[in-house]
HTML snippet that shows the backbone in 3Dmol.js (N, CA, C, O; Angstrom):
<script src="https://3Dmol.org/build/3Dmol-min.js"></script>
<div id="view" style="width:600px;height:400px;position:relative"></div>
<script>
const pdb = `
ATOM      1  N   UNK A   1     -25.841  11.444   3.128  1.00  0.00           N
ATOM      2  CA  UNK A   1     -25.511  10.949   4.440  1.00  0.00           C
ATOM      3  C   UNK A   1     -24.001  10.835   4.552  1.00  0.00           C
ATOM      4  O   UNK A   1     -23.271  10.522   3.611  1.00  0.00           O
ATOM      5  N   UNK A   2     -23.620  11.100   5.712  1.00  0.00           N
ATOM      6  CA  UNK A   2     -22.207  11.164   6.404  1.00  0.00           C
ATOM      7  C   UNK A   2     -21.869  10.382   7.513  1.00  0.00           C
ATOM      8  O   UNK A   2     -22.469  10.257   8.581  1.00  0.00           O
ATOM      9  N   UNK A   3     -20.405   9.664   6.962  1.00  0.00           N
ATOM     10  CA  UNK A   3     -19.794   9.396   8.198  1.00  0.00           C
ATOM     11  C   UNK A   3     -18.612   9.936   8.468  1.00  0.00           C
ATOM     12  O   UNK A   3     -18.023  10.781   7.794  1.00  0.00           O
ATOM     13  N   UNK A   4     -18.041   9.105  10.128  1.00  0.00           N
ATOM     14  CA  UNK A   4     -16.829   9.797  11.020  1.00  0.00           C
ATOM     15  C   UNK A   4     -16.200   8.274  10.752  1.00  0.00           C
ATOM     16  O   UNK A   4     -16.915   7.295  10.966  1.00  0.00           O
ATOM     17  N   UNK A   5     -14.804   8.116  10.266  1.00  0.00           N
ATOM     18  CA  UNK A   5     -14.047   6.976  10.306  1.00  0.00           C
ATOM     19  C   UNK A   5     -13.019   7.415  11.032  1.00  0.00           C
ATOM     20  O   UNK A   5     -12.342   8.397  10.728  1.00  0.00           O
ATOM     21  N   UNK A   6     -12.858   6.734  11.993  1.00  0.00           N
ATOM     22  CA  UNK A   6     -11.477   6.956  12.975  1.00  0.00           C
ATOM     23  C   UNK A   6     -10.141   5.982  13.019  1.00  0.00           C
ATOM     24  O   UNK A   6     -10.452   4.876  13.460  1.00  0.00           O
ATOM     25  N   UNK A   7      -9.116   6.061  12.772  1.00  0.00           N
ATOM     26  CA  UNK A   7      -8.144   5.179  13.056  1.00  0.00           C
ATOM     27  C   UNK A   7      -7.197   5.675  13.809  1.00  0.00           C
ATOM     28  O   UNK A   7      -6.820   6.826  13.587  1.00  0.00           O
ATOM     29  N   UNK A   8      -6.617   4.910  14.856  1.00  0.00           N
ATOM     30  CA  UNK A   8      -5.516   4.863  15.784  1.00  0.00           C
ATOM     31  C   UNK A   8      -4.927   3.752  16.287  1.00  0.00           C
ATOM     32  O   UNK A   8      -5.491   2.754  16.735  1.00  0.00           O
ATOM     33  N   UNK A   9      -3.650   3.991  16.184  1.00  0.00           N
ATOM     34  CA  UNK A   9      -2.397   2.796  16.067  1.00  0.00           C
ATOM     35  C   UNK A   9      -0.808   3.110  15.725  1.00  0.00           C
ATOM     36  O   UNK A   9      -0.347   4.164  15.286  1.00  0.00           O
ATOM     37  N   UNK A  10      -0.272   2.176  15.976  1.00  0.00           N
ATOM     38  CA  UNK A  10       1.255   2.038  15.299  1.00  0.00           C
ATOM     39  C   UNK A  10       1.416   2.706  14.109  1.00  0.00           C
ATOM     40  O   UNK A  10       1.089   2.152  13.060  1.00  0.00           O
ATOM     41  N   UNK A  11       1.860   3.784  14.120  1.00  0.00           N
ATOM     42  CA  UNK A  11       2.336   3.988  12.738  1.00  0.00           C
ATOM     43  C   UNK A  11       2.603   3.205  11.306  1.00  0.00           C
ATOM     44  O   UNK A  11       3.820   3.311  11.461  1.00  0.00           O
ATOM     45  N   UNK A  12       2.525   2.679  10.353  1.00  0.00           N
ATOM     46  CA  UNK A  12       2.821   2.116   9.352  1.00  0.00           C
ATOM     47  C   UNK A  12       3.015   2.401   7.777  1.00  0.00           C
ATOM     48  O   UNK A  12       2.514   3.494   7.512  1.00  0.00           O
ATOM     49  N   UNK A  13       3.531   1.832   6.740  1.00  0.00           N
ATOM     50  CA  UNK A  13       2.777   2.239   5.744  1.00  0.00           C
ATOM     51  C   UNK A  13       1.174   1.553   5.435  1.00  0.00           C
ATOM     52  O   UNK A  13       0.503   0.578   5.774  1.00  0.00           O
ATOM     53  N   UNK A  14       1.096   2.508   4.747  1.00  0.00           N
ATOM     54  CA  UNK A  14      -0.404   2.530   3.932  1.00  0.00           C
ATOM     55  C   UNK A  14      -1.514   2.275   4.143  1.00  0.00           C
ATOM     56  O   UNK A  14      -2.396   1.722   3.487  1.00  0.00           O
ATOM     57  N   UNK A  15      -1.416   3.011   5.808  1.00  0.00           N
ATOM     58  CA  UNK A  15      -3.021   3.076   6.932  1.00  0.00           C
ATOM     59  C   UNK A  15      -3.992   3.872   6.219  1.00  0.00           C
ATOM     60  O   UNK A  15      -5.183   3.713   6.485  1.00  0.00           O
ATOM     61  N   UNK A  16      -3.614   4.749   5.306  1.00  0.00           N
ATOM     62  CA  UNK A  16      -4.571   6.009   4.849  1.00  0.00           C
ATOM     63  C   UNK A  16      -4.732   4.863   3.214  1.00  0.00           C
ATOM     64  O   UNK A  16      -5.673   5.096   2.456  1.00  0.00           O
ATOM     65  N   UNK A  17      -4.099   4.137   3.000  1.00  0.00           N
ATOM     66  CA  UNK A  17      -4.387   3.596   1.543  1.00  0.00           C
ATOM     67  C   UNK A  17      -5.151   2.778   1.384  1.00  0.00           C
ATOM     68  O   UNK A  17      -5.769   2.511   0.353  1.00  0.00           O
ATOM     69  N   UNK A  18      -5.219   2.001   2.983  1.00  0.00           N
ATOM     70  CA  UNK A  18      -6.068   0.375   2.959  1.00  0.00           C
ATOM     71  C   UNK A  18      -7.380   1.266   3.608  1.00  0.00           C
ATOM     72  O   UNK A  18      -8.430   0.643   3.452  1.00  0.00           O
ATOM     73  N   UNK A  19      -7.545   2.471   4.242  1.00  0.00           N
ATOM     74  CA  UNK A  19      -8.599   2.652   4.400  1.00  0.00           C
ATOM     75  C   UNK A  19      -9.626   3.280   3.153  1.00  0.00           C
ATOM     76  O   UNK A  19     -10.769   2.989   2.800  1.00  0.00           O
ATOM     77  N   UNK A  20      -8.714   4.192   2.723  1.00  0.00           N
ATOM     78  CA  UNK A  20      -9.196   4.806   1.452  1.00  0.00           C
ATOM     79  C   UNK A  20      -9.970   3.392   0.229  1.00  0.00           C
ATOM     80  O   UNK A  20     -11.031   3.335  -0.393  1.00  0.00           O
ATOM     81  N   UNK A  21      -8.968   2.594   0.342  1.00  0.00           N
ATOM     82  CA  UNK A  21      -9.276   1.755  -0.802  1.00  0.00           C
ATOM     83  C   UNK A  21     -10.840   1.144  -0.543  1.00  0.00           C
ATOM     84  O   UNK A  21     -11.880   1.133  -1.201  1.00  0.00           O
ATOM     85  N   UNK A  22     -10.437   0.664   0.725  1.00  0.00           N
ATOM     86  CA  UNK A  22     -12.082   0.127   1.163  1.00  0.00           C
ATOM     87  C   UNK A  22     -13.222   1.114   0.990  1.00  0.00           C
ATOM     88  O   UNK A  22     -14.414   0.809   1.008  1.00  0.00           O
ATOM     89  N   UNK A  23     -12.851   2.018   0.863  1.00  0.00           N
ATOM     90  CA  UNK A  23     -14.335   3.191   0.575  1.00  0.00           C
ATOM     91  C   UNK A  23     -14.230   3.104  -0.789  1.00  0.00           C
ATOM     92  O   UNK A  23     -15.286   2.669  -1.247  1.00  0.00           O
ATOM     93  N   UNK A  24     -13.272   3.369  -1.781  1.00  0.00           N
ATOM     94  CA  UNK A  24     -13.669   3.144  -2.980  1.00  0.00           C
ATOM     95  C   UNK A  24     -14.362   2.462  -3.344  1.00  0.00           C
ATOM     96  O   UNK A  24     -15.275   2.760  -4.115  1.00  0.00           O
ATOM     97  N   UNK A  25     -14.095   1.147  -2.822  1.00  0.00           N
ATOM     98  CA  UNK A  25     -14.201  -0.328  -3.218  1.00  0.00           C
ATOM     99  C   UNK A  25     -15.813  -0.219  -3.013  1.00  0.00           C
ATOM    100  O   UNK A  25     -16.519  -1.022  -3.623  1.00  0.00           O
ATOM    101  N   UNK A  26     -16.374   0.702  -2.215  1.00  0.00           N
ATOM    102  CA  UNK A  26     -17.716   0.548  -2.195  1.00  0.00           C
ATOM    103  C   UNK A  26     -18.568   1.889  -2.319  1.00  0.00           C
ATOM    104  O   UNK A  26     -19.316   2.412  -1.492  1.00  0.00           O
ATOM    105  N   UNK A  27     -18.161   2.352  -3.838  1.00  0.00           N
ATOM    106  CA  UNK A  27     -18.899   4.101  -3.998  1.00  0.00           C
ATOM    107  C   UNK A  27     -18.606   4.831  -2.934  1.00  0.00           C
ATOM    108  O   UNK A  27     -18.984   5.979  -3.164  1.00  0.00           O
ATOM    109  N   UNK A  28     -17.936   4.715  -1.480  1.00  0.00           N
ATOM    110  CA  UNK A  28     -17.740   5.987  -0.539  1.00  0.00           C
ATOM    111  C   UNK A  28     -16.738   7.114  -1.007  1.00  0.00           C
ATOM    112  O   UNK A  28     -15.559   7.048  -1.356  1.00  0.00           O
ATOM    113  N   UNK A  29     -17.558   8.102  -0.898  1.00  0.00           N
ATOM    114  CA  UNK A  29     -16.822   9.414  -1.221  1.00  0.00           C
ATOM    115  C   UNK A  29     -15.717   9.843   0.083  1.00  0.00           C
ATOM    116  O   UNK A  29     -16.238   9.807   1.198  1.00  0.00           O
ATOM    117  N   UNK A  30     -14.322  10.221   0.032  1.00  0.00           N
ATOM    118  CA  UNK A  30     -13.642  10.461   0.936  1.00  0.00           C
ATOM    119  C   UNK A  30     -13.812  11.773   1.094  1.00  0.00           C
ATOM    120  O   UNK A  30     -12.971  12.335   0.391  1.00  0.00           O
ATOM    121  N   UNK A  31     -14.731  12.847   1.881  1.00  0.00           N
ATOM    122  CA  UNK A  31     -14.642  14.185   1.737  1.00  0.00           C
ATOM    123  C   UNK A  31     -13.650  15.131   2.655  1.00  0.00           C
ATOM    124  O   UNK A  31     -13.481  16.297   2.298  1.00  0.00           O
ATOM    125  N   UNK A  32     -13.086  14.701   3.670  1.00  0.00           N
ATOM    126  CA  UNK A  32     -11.678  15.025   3.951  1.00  0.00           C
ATOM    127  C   UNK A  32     -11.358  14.163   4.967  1.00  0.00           C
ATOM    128  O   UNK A  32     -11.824  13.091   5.355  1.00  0.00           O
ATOM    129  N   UNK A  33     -10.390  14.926   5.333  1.00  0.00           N
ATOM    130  CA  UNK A  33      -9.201  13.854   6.072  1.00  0.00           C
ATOM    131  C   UNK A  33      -8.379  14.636   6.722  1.00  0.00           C
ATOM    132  O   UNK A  33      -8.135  15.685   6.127  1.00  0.00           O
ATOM    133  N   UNK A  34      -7.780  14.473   7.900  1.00  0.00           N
ATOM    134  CA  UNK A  34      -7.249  15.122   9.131  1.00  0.00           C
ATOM    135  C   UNK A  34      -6.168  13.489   9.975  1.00  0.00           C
ATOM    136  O   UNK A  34      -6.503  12.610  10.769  1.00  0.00           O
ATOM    137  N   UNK A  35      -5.109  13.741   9.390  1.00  0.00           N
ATOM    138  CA  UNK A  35      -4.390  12.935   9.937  1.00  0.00           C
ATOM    139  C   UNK A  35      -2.974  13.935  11.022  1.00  0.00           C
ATOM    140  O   UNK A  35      -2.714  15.138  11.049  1.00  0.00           O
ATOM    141  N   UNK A  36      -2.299  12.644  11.839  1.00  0.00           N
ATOM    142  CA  UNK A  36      -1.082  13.556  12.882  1.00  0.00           C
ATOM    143  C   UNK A  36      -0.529  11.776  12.853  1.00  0.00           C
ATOM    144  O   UNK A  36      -1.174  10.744  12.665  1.00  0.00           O
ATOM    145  N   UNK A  37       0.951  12.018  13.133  1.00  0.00           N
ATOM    146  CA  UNK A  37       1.903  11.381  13.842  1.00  0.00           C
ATOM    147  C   UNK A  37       2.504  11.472  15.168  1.00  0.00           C
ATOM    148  O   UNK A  37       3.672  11.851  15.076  1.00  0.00           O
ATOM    149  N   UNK A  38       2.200  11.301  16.138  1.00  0.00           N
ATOM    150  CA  UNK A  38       2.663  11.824  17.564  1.00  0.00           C
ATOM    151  C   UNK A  38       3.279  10.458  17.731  1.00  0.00           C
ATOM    152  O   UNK A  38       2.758   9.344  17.788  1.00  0.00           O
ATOM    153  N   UNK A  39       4.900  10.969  17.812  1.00  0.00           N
ATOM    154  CA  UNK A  39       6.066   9.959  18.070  1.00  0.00           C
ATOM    155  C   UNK A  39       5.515   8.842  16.777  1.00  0.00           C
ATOM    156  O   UNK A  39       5.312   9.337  15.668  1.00  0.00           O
ATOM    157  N   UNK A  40       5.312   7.486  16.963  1.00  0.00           N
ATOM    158  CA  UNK A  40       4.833   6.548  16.537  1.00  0.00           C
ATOM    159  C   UNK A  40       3.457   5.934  16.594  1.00  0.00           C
ATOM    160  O   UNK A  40       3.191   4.751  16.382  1.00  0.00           O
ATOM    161  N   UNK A  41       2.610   6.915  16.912  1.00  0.00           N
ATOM    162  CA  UNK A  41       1.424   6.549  16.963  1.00  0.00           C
ATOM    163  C   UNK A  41       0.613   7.284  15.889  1.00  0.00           C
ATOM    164  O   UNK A  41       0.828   8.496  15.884  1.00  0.00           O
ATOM    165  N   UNK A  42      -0.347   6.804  14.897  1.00  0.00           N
ATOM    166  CA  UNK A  42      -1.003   7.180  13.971  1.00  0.00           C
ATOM    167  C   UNK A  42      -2.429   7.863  14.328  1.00  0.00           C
ATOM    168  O   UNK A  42      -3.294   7.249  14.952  1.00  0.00           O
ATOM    169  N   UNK A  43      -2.546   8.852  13.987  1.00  0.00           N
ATOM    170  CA  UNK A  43      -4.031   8.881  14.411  1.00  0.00           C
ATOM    171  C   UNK A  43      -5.062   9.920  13.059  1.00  0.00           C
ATOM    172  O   UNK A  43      -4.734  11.040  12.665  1.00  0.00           O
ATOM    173  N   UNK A  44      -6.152   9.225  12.648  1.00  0.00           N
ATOM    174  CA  UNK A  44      -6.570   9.880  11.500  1.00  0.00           C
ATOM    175  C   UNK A  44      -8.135  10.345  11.830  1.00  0.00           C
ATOM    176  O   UNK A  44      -8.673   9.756  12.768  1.00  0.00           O
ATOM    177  N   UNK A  45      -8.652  11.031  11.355  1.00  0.00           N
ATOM    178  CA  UNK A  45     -10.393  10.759  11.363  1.00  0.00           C
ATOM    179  C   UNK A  45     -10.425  10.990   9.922  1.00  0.00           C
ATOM    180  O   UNK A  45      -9.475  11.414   9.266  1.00  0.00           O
ATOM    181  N   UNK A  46     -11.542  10.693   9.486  1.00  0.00           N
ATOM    182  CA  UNK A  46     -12.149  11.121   7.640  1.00  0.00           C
ATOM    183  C   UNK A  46     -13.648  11.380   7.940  1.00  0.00           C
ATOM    184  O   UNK A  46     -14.493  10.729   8.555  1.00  0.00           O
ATOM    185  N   UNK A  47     -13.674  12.550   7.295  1.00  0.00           N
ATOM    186  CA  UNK A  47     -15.402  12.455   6.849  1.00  0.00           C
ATOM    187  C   UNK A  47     -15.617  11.736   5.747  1.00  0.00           C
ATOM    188  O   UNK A  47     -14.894  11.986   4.783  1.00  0.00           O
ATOM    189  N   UNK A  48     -16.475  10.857   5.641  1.00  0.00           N
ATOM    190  CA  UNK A  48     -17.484  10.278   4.054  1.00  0.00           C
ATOM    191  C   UNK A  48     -18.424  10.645   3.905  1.00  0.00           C
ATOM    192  O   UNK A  48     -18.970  11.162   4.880  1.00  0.00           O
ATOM    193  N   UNK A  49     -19.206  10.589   2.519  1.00  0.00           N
ATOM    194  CA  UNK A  49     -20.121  10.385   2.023  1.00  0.00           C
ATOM    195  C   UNK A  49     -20.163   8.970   1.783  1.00  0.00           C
ATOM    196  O   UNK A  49     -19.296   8.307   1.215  1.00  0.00           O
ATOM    197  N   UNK A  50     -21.868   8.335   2.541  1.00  0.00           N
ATOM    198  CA  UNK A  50     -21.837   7.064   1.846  1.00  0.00           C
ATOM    199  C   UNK A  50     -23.375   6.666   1.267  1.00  0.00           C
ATOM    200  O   UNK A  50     -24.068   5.650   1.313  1.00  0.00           O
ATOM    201  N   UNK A  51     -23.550   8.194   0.624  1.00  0.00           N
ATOM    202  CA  UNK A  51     -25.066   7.986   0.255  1.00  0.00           C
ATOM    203  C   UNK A  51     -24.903   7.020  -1.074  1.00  0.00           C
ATOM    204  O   UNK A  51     -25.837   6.307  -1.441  1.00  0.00           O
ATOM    205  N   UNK A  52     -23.593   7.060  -1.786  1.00  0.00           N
ATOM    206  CA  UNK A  52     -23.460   5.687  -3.035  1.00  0.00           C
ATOM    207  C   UNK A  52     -23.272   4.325  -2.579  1.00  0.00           C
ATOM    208  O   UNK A  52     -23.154   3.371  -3.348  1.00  0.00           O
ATOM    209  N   UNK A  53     -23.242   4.238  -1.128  1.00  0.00           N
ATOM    210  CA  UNK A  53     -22.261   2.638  -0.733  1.00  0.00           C
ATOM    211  C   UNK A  53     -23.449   2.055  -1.251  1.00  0.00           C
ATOM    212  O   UNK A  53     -24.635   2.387  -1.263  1.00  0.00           O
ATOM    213  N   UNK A  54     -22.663   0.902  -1.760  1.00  0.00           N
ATOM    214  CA  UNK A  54     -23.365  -0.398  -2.198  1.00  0.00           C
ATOM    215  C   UNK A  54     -23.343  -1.151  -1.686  1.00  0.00           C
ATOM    216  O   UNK A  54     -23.356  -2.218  -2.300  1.00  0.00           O
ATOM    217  N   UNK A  55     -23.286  -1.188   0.034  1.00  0.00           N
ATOM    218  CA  UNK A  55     -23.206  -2.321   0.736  1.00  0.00           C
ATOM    219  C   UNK A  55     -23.736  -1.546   2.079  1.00  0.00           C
ATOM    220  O   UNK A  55     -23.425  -0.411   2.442  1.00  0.00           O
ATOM    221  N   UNK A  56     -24.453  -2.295   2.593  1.00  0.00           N
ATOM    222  CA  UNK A  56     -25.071  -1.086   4.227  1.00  0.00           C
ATOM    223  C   UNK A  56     -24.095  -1.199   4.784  1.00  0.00           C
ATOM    224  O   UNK A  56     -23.200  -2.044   4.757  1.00  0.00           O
ATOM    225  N   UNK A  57     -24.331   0.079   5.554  1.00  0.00           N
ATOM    226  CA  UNK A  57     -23.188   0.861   6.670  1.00  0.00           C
ATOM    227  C   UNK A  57     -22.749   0.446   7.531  1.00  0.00           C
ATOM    228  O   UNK A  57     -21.721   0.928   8.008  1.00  0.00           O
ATOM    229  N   UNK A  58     -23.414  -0.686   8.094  1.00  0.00           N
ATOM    230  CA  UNK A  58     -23.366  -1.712   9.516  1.00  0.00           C
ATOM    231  C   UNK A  58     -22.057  -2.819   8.845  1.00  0.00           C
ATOM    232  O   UNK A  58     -20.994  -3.081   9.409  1.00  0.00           O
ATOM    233  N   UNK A  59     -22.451  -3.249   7.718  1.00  0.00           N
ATOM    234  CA  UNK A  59     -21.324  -4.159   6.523  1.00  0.00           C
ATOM    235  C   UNK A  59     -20.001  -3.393   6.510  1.00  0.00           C
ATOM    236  O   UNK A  59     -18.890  -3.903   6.647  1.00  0.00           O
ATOM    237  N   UNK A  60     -20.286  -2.039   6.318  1.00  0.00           N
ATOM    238  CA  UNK A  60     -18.927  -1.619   5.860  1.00  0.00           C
ATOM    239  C   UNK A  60     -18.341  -1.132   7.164  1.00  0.00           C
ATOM    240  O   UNK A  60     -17.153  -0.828   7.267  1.00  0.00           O
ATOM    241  N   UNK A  61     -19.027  -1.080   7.948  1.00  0.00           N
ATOM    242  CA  UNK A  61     -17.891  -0.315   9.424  1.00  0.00           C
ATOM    243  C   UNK A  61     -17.861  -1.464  10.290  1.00  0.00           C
ATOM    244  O   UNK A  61     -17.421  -1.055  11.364  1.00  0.00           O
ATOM    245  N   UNK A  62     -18.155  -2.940  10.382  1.00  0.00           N
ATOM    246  CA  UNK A  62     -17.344  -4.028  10.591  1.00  0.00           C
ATOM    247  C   UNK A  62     -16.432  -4.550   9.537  1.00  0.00           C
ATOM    248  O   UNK A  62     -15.417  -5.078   9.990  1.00  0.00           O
ATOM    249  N   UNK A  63     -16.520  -4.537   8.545  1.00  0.00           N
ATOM    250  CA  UNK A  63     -15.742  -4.755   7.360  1.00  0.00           C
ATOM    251  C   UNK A  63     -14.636  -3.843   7.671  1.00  0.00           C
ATOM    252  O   UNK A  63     -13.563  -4.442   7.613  1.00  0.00           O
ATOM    253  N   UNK A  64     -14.534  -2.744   7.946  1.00  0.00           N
ATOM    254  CA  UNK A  64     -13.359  -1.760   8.341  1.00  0.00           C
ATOM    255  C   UNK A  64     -12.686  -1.917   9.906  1.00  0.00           C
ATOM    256  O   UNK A  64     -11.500  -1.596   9.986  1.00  0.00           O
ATOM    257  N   UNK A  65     -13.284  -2.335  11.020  1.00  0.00           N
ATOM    258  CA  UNK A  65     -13.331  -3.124  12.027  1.00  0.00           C
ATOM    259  C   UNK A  65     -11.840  -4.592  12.166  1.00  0.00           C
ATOM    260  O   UNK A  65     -10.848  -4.887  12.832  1.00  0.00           O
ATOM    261  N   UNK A  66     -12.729  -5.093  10.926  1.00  0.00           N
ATOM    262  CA  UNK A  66     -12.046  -6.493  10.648  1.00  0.00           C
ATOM    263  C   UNK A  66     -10.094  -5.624  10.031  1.00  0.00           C
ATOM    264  O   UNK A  66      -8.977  -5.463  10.523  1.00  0.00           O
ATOM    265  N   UNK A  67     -10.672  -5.397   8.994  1.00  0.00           N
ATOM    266  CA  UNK A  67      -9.146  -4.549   8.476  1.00  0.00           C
ATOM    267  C   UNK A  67      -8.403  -4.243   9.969  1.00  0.00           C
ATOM    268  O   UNK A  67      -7.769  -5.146  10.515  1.00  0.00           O
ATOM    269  N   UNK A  68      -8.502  -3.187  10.458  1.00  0.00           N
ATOM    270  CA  UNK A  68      -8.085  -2.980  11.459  1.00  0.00           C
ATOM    271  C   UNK A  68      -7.443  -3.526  12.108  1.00  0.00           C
ATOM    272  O   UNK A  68      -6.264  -3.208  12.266  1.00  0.00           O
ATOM    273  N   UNK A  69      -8.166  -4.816  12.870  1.00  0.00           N
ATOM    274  CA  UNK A  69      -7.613  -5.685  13.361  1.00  0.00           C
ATOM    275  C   UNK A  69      -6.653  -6.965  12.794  1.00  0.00           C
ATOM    276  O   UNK A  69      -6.093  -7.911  13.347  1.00  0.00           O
ATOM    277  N   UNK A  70      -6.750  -6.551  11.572  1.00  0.00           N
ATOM    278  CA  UNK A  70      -5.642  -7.213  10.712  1.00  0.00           C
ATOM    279  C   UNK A  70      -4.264  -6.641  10.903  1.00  0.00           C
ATOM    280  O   UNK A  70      -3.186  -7.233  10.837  1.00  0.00           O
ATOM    281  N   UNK A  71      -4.544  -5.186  11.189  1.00  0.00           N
ATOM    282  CA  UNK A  71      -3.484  -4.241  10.852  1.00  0.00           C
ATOM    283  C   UNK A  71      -2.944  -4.076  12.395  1.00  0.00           C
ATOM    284  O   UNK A  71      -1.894  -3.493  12.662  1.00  0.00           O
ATOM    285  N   UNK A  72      -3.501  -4.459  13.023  1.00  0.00           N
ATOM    286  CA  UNK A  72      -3.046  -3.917  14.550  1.00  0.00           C
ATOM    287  C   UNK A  72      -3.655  -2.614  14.925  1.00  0.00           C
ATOM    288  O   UNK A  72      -3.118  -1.957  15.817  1.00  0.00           O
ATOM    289  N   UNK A  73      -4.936  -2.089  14.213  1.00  0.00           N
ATOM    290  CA  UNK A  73      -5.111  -0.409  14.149  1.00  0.00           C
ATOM    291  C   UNK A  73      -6.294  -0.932  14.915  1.00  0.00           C
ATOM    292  O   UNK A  73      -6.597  -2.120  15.032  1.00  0.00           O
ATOM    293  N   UNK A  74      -7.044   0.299  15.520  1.00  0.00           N
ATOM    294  CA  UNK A  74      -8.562   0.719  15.641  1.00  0.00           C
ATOM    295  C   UNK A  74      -8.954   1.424  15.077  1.00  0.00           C
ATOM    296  O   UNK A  74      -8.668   2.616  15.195  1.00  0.00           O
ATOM    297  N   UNK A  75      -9.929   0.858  14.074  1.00  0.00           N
ATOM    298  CA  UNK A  75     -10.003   1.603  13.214  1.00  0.00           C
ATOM    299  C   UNK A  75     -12.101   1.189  13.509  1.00  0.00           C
ATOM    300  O   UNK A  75     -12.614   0.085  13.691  1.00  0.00           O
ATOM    301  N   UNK A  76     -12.791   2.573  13.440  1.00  0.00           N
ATOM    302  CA  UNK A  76     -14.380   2.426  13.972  1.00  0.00           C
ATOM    303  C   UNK A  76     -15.169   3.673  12.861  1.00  0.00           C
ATOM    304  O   UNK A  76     -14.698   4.801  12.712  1.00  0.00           O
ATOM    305  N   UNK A  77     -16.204   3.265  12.291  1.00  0.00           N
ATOM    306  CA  UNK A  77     -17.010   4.154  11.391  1.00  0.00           C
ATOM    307  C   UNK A  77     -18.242   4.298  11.800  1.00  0.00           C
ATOM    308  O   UNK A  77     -19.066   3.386  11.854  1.00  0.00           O
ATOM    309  N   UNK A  78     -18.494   5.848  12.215  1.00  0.00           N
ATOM    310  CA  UNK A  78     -19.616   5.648  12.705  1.00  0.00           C
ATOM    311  C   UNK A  78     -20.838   6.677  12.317  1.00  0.00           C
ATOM    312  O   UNK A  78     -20.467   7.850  12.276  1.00  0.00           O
ATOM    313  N   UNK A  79     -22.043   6.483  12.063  1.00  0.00           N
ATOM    314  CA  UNK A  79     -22.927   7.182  11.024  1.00  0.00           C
ATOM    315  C   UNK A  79     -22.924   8.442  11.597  1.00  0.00           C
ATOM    316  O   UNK A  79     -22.941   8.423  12.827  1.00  0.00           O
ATOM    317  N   UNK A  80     -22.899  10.084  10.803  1.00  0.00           N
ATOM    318  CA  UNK A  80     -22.787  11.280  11.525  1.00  0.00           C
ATOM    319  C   UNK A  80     -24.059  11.727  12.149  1.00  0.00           C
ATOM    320  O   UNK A  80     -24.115  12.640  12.972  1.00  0.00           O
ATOM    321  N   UNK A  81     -25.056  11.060  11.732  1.00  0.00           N
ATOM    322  CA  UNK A  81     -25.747  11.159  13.239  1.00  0.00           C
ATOM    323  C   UNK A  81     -26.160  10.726  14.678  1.00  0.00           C
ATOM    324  O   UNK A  81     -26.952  11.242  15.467  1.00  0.00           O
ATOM    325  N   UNK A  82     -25.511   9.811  14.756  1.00  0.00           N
ATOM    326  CA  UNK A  82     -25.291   8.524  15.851  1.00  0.00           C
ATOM    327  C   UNK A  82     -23.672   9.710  16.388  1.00  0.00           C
ATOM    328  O   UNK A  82     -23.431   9.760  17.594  1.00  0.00           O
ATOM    329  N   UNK A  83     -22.849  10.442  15.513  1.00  0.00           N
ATOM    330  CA  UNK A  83     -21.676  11.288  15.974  1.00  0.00           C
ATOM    331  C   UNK A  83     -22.400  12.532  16.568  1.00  0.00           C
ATOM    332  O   UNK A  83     -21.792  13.192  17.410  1.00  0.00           O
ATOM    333  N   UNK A  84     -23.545  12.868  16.224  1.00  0.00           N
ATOM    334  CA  UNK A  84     -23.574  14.558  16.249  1.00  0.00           C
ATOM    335  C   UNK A  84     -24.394  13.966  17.811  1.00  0.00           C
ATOM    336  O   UNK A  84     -24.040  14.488  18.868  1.00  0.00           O
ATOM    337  N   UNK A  85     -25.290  13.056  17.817  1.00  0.00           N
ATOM    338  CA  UNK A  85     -25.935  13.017  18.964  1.00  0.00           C
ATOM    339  C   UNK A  85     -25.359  12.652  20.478  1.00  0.00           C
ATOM    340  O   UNK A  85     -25.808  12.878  21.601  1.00  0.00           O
ATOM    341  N   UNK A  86     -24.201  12.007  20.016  1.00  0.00           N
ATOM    342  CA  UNK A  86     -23.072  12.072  20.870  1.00  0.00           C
ATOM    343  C   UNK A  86     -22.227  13.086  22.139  1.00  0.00           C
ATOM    344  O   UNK A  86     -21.894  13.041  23.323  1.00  0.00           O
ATOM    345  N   UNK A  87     -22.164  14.161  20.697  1.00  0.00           N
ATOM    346  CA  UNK A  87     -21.764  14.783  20.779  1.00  0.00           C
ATOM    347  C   UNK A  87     -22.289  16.521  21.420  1.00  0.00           C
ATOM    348  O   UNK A  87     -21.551  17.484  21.630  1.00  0.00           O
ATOM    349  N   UNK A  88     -23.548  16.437  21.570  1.00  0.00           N
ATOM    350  CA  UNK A  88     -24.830  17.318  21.411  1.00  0.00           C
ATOM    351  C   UNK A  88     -25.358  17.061  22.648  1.00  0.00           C
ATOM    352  O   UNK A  88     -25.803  15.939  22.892  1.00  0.00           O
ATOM    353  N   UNK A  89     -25.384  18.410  23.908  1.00  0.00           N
ATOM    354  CA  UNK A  89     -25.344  18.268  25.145  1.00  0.00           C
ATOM    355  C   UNK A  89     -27.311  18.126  24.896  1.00  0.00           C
ATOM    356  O   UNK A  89     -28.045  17.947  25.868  1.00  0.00           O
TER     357      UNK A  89
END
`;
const viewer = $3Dmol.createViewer("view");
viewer.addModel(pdb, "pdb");
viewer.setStyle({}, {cartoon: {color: "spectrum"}});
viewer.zoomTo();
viewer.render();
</script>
């Protein structure tokens, strides 16, 4: 199973480190990553794997939520099929 993690915000250091870390922190595999800087604004998506998380998905994408809003970012994780159906006329 796969997710879409999105962040957008103020530029800073170590938006890609505090997000990364939190997936470690819970078996998520980072399987890529697509980041840009436009002027001062940050903007990233990541695919995961979180068929290892050790904590349910609902836990970890308010848990990433909360970060966020620590950081001044929006930062939202959302399961890739709740993305594809979205997305899927």
């Amino acid at each position: 199973m796969r997710a879409v993690i999105t962040v957008i915000g103020k530029d800073m250091v170590g938006i890609l480190a505090k997000v990364s870390a939190e997936c470690s922190n819970h078996n998520i595999n980072v399987l890529e990553v697509t980041q840009s800087i436009l002027q001062d604004m940050f903007a990233m998506i990541m695919m995961v794997d979180i068929t290892k998380s050790d904590i349910p998905f609902t836990e970890f994408a308010e848990m990433l939520q909360n970060a966020g809003n620590e950081m001044g970012l929006s930062i939202h994780a959302m399961h890739e099929d709740i993305f594809n159906a979205m997305h899927t006329i």
